[in-house]
Structure formats: structure tokens, C-alpha cells
C-alpha positions, 0 to 999 in steps of 0.5 A: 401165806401158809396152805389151809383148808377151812369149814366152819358149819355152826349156825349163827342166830344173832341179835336181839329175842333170838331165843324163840328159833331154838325150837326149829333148830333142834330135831324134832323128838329129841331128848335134851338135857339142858346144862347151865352154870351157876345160875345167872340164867334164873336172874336175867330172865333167859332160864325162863326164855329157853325153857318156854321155847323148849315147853314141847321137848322133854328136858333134863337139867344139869346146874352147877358147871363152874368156871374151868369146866371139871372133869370130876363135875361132868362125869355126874353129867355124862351118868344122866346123859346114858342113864335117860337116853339123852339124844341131845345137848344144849349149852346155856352159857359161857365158855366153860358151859359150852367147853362141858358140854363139848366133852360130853358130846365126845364122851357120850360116844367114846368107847373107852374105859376112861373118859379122861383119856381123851383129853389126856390121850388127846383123842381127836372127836370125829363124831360127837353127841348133837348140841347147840348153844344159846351164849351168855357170856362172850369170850372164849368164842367157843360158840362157834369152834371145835375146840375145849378145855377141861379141869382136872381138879384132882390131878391139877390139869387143865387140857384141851380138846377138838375135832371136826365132831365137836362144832355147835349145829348152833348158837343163839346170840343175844348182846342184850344178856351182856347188860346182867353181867358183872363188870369183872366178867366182862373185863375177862372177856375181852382179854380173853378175846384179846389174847385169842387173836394175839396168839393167832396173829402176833409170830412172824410175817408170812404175807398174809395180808387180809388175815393180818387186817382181820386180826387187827380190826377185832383187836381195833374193835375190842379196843373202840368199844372196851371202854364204853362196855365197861361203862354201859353194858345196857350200850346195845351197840357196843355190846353187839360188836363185843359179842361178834368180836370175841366169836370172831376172834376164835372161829378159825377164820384169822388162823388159817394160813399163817402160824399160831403161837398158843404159848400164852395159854398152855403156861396159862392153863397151868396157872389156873390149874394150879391156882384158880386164877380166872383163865383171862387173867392168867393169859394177861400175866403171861403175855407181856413176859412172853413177847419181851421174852421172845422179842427177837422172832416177834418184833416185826409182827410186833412192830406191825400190830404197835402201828395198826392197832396202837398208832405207834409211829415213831422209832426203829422195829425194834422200839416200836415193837417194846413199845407195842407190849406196854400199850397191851399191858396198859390196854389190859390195866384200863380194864382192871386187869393186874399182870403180876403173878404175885398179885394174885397169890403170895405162893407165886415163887413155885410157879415157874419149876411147877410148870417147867416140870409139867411140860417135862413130863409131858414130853412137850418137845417145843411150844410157840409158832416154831415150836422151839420153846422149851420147858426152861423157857416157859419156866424163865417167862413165869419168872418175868411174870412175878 
């Protein structure tokens, strides 16, 4: 087991009508400027919930935070944010509203010129704005981590940033709101938080043996509740155990102590980025290729996870690990999910030199757990991605 240090100070309120705390959660007096997303919360009744339990602050809104949180979007935010004197932010959504409001806590305190710098520069948040969240949307597990991605439409860059000042004081968990969503987002959500715990756990053993178990029971979990979520999202029981899983599968605690990959996503921002494909569903194009890809330094993680999640017992390590990678790519079909690029785009060919340039130009020296894979590399595991 690798050396770690770990802290994790977000308060967790879970379960069923929690949304009424919210008013002993937030400093008394403060100035909150509420920021949603499209606008599911006006139809499943918690715009109503958080605004009553909100009746003796003074609240600003901000509406309209898309999918890939952008840059250009949030800019309009952070102008109410100086402007009215806001001293406190609350995030009511999914992981791309609590990504925004991320950015604008380390923006709302960022002395530069340029608040892309952070991200660009990726300056480190060492102190943010106040925020707490009330989730809607399970899956990127950023509820509970210090981490964010956002969109640069006009330069077709989707990058990541975090910091200690970057932690939710709180979030209000509710499986209940999982009942209003649309049986597509849902699908994202545990491919996203599928591929979470595969880029934390699926590299090489380093005998960590509770973090490895950890890992494998929320993928385990993911898998026993995926099909009954998909039929029923009233199923109050599946829906509780979805919603911890996707928290879990990313608040830090099954990555401490043993190497983490992160390949997956870095090739999958730039999908998105460059085509809007929705960020689970470029993570589910790309992981199939990259494990086949990398097969040689993965296959005994791989090998592993084919007997603990997916029962597969019979065959060499190496069988046994090919084996693994179809049994997540059909895991990922029985949720709706294609795994081809080109079956998302018919301009899918200009995908692989897109991407080996952009990480050119980044100077990136290395991806993957070893921090070996080169922008060639990226650009071959696009190509087995068509």
C-alpha cells in the first residue's frame, strides 16, 4: 500500500425530506445566491422545498448552468457574485452545477486578471467562497470531493480543478429526487460512477487489500441495483444505494493508498469538448479500448476485478482479464450505452490526431498510473474506439 494522507470535511445529510436542515447548515446572515441548471427543480418540487427552507435569507438565483458546466456561462455568475456582495453559494443539482459553483467559489476570491487561468494554469484552491449543495443528480460524486471540470466552448477545452478550499461545508441527499429523472440520466450516472472507481482501482496490485474490496462492493452494488433503477426509479431502496455508491465511488476514500489512472477521462473530456457527447458516454467509449490497449500492465487488476465483480473463474490471467473488459462493455450496453465513437458522430475519423495534438500541445509527458502513455498512445486507443 502506497503512503496517503486523507480528510474529507463535507457533511453528509442523507435520506428522505432532508432539505428542511438546510437553514441550520448555512451561517446565519449570509447572502446566498442559489445556482440551479436547466430547470428540473421547478418540475420535481425541490426549487419549491429549498426555497421555503431558504424563506429567511436573502437569495439571488442563477438559472440556466448546462450540462459541462461553461466557462462563458459562469463568468455571467461570478458578475452577480462581486456585484451583490454574495457571501454564500448553493448548488441545487447535478454534477455540472456543483462543478459551476466550485469554479466560482475559487473565482469569487481569485486575484488574477483572468479567471480561466485557474484552470488553465491549474492553480490549486486553497481557500474558496462558502457553498453547500442539496444533490439532484447522482454521479459525478462531486457532492462530497474537491475536484471540478469545467467547459471552454470557445476554445473546445473541457479541464479540471481542486484544492483543499474546494469541499462542499454540505450536502443534502434525497434518493427520492431520483424518481423525476429521465431514465437517460440515470444510465449516465452509473456509468459515470462506474468508471469513477475503474480509474482508481483497475492499474496494478500494490496489496491493498480493504481498498481494493472497497472498490469492487460499489461496482458489486452498481451492478445489483442498476437493473431494478432502470426499471423503477420510485424503488426507494435501489435509489438510496445508487445515490451512496455514485458519492462513494469518488470522495477520495478508494484512492488513497494505491495508483489511479485518470486516462479514461482526460481522452474523454476532449470527446466532449469536441463533440458534446454526454461525459458518461464518452468514458464508456473509451475504456474498453484503453484496457484492451493496455492489457499487458492491467491484466492482473484486470483479472481480479473479472473474478470479484463478474464471477469469472475459469482461464489463465490473461483470458480471464480479456474476459473482464466484454462483461463491462455488455454491463454498459444493458444500460443503453453504445461504445463506439462513430456511433455518436459520423465526423468521428478526426478525433484521434484532434486529441494526440491537444495533449501535444499541452506538453502532457505521460498519462495512466505510470504515466507512460504518450500522445501517440491516446491517439491509437481513439482509433480502436471507432
Amino acid at each position: 500500500m502506497l503512503n496517503f494522507e486523507f480528510k474529507n470535511p463535507t457533511k453528509i445529510i442523507f435520506g428522505k425530506g432532508q432539505i428542511v436542515k438546510l437553514p441550520k447548515e448555512i451561517p446565519a446572515k449570509s447572502k446566498i445566491l442559489l445556482l440551479y441548471g436547466g430547470g428540473s427543480i421547478f418540475k420535481n418540487g425541490i426549487y419549491d422545498q429549498v426555497k421555503a427552507a431558504l424563506k429567511d435569507f436573502e437569495v439571488i438565483e442563477f438559472g440556466g448552468i448546462p450540462a459541462n458546466p461553461e466557462y462563458e456561462v459562469l463568468v455571467d455568475a461570478l458578475k452577480i457574485i462581486k456585484g451583490q456582495g454574495i457571501t454564500f453559494l448553493l448548488a441545487v443539482g447535478g454534477g455540472s452545477v456543483i462543478d459551476g459553483t466550485k469554479f466560482l467559489a475559487s473565482a469569487a476570491l481569485y486575484t488574477g486578471e483572468n479567471p480561466w487561468d485557474i484552470l488553465k494554469n491549474n492553480i490549486r484552491t486553497e481557500v474558496g467562497m462558502p457553498f453547500g449543495t442539496v444533490l439532484t443528480l447522482p454521479a459525478t460524486g462531486s457532492e462530497m470531493n474537491s475536484g471540478a471540470v469545467i467547459t471552454n466552448k470557445a476554445t473546445q477545452e473541457k479541464l479540471g480543478m481542486g484544492g483543499p478550499g474546494l469541499f462542499p461545508l454540505f450536502s443534502i441527499c434525497d434518493p427520492e429526487v431520483i424518481k423525476s429523472i429521465p431514465q437517460r440520466q440515470i444510465a449516465n450516472g452509473i456509468t459515470d460512477a462506474f468508471t469513477h472507481v475503474l480509474e482508481q482501482y483497475m492499474t496494478y496490485p500494490v496489496q491493498a487489500y480493504l481498498q481494493d474490496r472497497l472498490a469492487e462492493s460499489v461496482m458489486q452494488t452498481l451492478v445489483q441495483v442498476a437493473p431494478v433503477i432502470m426499471k423503477d426509479p420510485s424503488d426507494y431502496t435501489a435509489a438510496a444505494n445508487f445515490m451512496w455508491s455514485c458519492t462513494m465511488a469518488l470522495n477520495g476514500l478508494i484512492q488513497k493508498g494505491v495508483p489511479n489512472d485518470w486516462a479514461i477521462h482526460a481522452m474523454g473530456h476532449e470527446l466532449t469538448a469536441l463533440y458534446h457527447i454526454d461525459h458518461a458516454r464518452t468514458l464508456a467509449i473509451i475504456a474498453p479500448s484503453h484496457y484492451a490497449y493496455n492489457i499487458e500492465s492491467k491484466k492482473e487488476k484486470l483479472a481480479q476485478y473479472g473474478e470479484r465483480v463478474w464471477g469469472i473463474n475459469d482461464g489463465n490471467v490473461l483470458e480471464k482479464a480479456k474476459l473482464a473488459i466484454v462483461k463491462t462493455e455488455e454491463f454498459f450496453h444493458s444500460l443503453g450505452i453504445d461504445t463506439k465513437l462513430s456511433q455518436y458522430t459520423s465526423d468521428y475519423q478526426k478525433s484521434a490526431d484532434f486529441i494526440k495534438n491537444r495533449f501535444t500541445e499541452r506538453n502532457w509527458v505521460g498519462l495512466g498510473e505510470n504515466k507512460s502513455l504518450t500522445p501517440n498512445d491516446a491517439h491509437n486507443i481513439l482509433e480502436m474506439s471507432y
